[in-house]
GUZAGU-582714 format. One line per field, with one value per residue: x, y, z of N, C-alpha, C, O in turn. Coordinates in steps of 0.2 Angstrom, whole numbers. Layout:
BEGIN
n.px = X:...
n.py = Y:...
n.pz = Z:...
ca.px = X:...
ca.py = Y:...
ca.pz = Z:...
c.px = X:...
c.py = Y:...
c.pz = Z:...
o.px = X:...
o.py = Y:...
o.pz = Z:...
% end
This chain:
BEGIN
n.px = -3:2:8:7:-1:-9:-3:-8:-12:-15:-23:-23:-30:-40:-52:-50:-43:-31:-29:-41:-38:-27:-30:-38:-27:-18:-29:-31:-19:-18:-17:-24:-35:-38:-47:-43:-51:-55:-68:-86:-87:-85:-102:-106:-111:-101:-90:-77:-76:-66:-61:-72:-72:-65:-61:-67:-64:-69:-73:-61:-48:-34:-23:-24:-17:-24:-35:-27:-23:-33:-41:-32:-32:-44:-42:-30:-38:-50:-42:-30:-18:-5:5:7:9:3:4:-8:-15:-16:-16:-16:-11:-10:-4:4:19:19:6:-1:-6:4:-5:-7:4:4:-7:-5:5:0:-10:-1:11:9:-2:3:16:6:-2:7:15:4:7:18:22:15:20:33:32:28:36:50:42:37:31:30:24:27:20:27:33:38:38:43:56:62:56:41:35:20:20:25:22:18:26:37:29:31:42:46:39:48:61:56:53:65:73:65:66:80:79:73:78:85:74:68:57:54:55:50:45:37:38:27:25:15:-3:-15:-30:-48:-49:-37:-37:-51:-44:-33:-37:-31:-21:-7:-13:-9:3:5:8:-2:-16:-15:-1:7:1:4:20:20:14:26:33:31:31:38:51:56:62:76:75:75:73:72:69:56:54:40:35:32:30:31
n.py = -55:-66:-68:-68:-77:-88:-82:-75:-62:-48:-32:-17:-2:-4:2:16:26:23:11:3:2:-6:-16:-22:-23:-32:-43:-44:-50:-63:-65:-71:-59:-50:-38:-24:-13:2:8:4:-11:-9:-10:-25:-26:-14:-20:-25:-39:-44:-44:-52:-63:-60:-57:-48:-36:-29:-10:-9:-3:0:5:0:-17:-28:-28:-30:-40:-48:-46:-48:-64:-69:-66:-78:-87:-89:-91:-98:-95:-83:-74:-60:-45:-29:-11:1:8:24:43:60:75:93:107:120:122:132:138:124:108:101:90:84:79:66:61:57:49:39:35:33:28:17:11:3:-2:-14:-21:-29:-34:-41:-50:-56:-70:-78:-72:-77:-91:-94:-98:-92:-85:-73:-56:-39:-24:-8:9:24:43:54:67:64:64:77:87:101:117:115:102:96:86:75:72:67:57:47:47:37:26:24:20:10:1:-1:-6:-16:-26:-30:-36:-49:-51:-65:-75:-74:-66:-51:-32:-20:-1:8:26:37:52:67:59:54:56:58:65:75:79:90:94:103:113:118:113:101:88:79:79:69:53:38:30:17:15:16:4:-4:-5:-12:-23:-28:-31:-39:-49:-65:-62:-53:-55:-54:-41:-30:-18:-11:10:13:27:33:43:50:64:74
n.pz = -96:-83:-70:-57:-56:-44:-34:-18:-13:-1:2:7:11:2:-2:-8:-19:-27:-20:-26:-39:-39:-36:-44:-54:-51:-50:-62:-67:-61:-46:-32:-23:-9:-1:11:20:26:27:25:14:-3:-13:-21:-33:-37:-38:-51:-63:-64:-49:-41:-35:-25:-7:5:16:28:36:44:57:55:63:74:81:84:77:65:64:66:54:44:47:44:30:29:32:22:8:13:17:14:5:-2:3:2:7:5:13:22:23:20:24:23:32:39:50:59:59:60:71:85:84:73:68:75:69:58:61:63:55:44:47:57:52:41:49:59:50:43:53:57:45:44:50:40:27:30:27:16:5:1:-8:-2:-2:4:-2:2:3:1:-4:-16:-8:3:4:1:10:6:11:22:21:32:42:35:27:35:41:29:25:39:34:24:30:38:28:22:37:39:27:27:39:35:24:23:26:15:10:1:4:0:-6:-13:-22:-23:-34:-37:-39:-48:-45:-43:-31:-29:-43:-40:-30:-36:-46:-57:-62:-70:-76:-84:-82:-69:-60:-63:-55:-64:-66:-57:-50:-56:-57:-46:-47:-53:-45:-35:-40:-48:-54:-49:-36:-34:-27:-15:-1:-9:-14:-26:-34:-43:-54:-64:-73:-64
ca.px = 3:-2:15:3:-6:-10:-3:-14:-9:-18:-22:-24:-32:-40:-58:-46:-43:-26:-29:-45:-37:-21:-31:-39:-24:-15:-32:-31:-15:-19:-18:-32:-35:-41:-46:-43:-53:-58:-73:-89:-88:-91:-108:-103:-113:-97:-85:-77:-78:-58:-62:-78:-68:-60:-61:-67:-64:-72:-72:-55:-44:-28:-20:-27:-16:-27:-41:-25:-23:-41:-41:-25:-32:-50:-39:-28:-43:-53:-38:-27:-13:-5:12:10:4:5:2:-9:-20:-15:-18:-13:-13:-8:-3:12:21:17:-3:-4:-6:4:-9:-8:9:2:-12:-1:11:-4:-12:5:16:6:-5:9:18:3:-1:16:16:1:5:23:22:11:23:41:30:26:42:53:38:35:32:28:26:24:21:32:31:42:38:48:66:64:48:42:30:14:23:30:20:16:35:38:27:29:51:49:35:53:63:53:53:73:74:62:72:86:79:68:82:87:69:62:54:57:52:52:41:34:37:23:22:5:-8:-21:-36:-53:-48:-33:-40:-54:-39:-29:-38:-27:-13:-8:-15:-7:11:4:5:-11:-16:-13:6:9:1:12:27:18:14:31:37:26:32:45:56:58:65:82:76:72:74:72:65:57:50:36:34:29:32:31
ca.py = -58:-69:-66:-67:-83:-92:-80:-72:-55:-43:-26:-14:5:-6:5:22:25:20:1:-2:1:-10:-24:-26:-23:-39:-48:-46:-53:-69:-67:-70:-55:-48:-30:-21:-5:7:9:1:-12:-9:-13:-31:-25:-11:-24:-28:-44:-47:-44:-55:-67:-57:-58:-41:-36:-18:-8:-10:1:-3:8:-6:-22:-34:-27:-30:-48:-50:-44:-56:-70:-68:-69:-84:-94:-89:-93:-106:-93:-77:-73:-55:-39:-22:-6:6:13:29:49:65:83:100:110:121:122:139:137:117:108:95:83:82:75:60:58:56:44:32:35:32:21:12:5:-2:-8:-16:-25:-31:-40:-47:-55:-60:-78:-82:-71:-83:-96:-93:-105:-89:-81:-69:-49:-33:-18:0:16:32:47:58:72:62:66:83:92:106:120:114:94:93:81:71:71:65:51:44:46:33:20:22:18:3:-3:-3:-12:-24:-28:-31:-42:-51:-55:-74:-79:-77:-62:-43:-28:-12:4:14:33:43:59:68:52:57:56:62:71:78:86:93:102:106:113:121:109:100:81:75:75:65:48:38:25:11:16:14:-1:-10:-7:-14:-31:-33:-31:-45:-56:-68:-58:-46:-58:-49:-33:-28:-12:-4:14:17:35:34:51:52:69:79
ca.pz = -91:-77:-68:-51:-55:-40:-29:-12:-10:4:-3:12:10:-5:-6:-10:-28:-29:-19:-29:-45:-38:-31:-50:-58:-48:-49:-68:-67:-59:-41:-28:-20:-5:0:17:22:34:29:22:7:-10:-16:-25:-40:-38:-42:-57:-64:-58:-42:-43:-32:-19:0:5:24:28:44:50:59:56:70:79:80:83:70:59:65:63:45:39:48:40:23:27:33:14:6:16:16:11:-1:-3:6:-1:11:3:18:24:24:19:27:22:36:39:57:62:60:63:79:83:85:64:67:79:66:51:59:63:49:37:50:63:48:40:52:61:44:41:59:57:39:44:48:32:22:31:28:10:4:-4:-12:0:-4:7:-5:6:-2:4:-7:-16:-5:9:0:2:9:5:15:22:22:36:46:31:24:40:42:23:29:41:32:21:35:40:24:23:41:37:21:32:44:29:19:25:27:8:10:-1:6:-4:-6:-21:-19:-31:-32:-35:-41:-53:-43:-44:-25:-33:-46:-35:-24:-39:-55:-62:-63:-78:-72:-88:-79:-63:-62:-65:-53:-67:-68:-47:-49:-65:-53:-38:-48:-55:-37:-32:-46:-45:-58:-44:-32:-31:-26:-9:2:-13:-12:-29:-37:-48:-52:-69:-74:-58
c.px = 0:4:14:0:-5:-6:-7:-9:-17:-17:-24:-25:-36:-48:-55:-45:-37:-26:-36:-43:-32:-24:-36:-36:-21:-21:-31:-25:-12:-20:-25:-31:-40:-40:-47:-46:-56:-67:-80:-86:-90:-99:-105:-105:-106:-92:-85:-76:-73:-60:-70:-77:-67:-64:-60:-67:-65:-71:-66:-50:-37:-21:-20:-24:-19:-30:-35:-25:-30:-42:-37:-29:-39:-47:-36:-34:-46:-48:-32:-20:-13:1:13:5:7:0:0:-12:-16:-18:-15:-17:-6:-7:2:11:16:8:-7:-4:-1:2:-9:-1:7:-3:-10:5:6:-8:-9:9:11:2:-2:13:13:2:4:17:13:2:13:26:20:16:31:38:27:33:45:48:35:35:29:31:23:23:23:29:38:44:43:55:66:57:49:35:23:17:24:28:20:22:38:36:30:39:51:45:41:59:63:55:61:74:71:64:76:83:74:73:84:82:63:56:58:51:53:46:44:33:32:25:15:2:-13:-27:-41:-52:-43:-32:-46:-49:-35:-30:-37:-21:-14:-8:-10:2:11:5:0:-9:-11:-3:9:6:2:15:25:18:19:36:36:27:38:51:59:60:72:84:72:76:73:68:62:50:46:33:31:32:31:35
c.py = -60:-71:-69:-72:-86:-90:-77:-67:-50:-35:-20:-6:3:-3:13:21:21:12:-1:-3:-5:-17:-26:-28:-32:-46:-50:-51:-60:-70:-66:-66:-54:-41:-28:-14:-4:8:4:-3:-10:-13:-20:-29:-19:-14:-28:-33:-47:-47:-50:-61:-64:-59:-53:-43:-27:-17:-11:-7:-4:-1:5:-11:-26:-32:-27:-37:-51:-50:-50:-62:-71:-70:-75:-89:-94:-94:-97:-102:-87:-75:-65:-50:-31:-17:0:12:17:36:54:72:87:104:112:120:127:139:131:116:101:89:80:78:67:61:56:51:37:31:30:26:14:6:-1:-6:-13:-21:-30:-35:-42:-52:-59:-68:-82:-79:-76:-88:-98:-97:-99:-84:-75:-62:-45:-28:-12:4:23:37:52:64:70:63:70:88:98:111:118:104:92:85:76:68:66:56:47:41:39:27:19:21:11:0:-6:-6:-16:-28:-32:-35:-48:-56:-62:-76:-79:-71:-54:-40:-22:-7:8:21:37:48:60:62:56:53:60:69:77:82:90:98:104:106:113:119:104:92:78:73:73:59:46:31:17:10:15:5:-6:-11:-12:-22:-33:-34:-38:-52:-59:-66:-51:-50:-57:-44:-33:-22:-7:3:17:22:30:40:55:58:75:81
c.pz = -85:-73:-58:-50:-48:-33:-24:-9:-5:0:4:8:3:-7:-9:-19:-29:-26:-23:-36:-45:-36:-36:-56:-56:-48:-56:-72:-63:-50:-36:-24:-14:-2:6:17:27:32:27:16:4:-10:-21:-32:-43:-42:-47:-58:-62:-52:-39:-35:-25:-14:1:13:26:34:49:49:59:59:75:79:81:79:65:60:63:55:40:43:46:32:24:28:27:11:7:14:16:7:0:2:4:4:8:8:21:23:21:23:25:27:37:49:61:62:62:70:79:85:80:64:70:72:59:52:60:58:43:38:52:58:44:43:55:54:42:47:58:54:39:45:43:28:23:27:19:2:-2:-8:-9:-2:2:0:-1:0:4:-2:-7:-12:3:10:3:2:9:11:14:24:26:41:42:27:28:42:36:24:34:39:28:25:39:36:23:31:40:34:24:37:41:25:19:27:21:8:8:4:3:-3:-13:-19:-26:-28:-33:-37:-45:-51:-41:-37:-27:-35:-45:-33:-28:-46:-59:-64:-70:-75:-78:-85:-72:-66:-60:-61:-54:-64:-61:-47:-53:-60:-45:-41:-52:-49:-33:-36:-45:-49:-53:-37:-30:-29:-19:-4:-2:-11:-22:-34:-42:-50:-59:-72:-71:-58
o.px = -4:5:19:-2:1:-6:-13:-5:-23:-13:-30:-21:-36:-51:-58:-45:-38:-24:-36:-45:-31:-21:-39:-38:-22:-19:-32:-26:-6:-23:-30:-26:-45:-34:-52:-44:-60:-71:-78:-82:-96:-100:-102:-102:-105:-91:-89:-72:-73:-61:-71:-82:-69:-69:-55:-69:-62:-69:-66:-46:-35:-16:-17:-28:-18:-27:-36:-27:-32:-43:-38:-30:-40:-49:-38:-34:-45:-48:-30:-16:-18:-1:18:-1:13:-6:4:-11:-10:-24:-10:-22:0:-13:6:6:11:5:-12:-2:-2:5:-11:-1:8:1:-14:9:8:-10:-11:11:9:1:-4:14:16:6:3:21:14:1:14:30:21:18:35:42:24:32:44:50:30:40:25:37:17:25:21:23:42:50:44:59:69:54:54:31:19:15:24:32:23:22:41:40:31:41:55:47:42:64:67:59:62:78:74:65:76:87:71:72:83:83:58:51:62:46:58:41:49:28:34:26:11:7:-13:-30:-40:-52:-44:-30:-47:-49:-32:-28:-39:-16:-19:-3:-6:6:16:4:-3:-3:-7:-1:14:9:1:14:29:21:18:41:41:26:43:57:62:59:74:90:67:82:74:63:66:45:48:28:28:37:29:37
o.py = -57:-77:-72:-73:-87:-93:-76:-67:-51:-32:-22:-4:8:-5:16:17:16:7:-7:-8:-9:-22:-32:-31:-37:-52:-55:-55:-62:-75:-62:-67:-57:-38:-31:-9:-8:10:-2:0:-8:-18:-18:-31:-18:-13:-33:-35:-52:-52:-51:-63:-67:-62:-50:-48:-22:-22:-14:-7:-9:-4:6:-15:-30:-35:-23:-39:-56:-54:-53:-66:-77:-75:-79:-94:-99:-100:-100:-105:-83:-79:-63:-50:-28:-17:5:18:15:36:52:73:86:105:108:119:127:139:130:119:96:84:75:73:62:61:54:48:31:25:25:22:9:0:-6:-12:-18:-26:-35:-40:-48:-58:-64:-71:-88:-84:-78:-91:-103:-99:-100:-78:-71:-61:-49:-28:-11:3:24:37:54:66:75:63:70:91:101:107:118:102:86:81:71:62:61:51:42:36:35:21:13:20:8:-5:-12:-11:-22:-34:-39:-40:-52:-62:-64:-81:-81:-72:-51:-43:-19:-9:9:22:39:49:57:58:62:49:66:75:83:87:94:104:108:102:110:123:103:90:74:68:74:59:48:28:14:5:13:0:-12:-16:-13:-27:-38:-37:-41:-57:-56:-67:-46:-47:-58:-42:-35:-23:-1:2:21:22:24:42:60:57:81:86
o.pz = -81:-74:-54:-44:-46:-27:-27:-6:-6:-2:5:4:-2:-12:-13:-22:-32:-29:-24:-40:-50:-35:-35:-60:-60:-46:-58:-77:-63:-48:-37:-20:-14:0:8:14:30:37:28:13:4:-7:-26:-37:-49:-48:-49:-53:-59:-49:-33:-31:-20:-14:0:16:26:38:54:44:62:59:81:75:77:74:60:54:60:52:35:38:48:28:19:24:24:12:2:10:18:3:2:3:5:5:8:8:21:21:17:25:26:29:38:52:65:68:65:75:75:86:80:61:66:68:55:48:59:58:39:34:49:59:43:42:54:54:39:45:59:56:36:41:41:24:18:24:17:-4:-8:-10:-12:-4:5:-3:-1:-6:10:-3:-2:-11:7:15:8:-2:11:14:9:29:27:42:45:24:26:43:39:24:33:42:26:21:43:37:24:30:40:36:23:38:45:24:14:30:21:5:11:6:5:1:-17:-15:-31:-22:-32:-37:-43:-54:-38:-38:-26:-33:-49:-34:-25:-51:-65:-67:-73:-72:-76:-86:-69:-72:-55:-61:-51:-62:-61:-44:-52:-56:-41:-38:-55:-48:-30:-34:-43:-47:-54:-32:-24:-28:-19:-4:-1:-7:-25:-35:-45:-48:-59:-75:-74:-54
% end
């Protein structure tokens, strides 16, 4: 299914497990892709032969508005555009009240918000400008509905990246651009299962499965849906 063809989507947090598998799912599915992260690129011999293509942008903070304007505007100039941007980059922390500090609270909304929104006004004039075919997809987290002990900073931040998403929505809607978020719950990733042995990985959802709904979000058969918030949860 080439649902993507000849779209240029932005993949942000895209050396993490869930954006590298997202930003090969969407390249397999026709669009040209471009990866955002914080830290080193891959090794090009890493990438797979979808991504072969892409427009890699490393080392950048995206708690940093301009190093977010630098980064989108590195891809429109590649590209001679942009259509879609999906907000993978972010954080997590475990930590209850009574033992944490709250400097985990500030490092969890810039981590989770700041890097979405900063991205999200970089790429806004490419995405009005995109003639209707515009997308933002965030990710939020089940865990923001209703946290639980140890969440709270992290509950918190993940609450107003879905927050954002629904005013965005809202001030998006008459200029050609959705905005929705994908709430997983756990992700089946090698760190995951590292911090959680004894869990049964089989009822996570799997990177792949977070990034199906991301590229039929992206696709023009999902042109009627925006502000959505939706779970992914698999059998959490």
């Amino acid at each position: 299914m080439n649902h993507l063809q000849g779209k240029i989507v932005a993949v942000t947090g895209a050396f993490g497990a869930l954006g590298f598998v997202t930003a090969r799912v969407l390249a397999a599915r026709g669009a040209q892709v471009a990866l955002i992260g914080r830290g080193a690129a891959p090794a090009s011999a890493a990438l797979p032969a979808e991504l072969a293509q892409a427009c890699v942008v490393d080392r950048v903070d995206l708690t940093d508005p301009r190093a977010a304007q630098d980064a989108i505007a590195t891809i429109t100039s590649r590209f001679n555009g942009l259509h879609a941007l999906v907000n993978i980059a972010g954080a997590f922390r475990w930590e209850t009240v009574s033992d944490g500090s709250a400097d985990s609270w500030d490092r969890m909304f810039s981590a989770n918000v700041k890097t979405t929104l900063n991205a999200s006004k970089a790429a806004l004039a490419h995405l009005t400008a995109a003639g209707g075919s515009g997308r933002i997809v965030n990710i939020g987290a089940m865990a923001a509905l209703k946290a639980g002990a140890g969440m709270g900073a992290y509950a918190a931040s993940k609450s107003a990246v879905m927050r954002l998403t629904e005013a965005l929505a809202e001030e998006l809607k008459d200029k050609g651009v959705t905005v929705n978020a994908i709430l997983p719950s756990i992700i089946d990733t090698p760190q995951n299962r590292a911090d959680m042995p004894n869990a049964d990985f089989s009822r996570w959802a799997t990177p792949e499965q977070i990034a199906n709904v991301i590229a039929f979000l992206l696709s023009p058969e999902a042109q009627g849906i925006t502000g959505a918030l939706v779970p992914v949860a698999a059998r959490v």
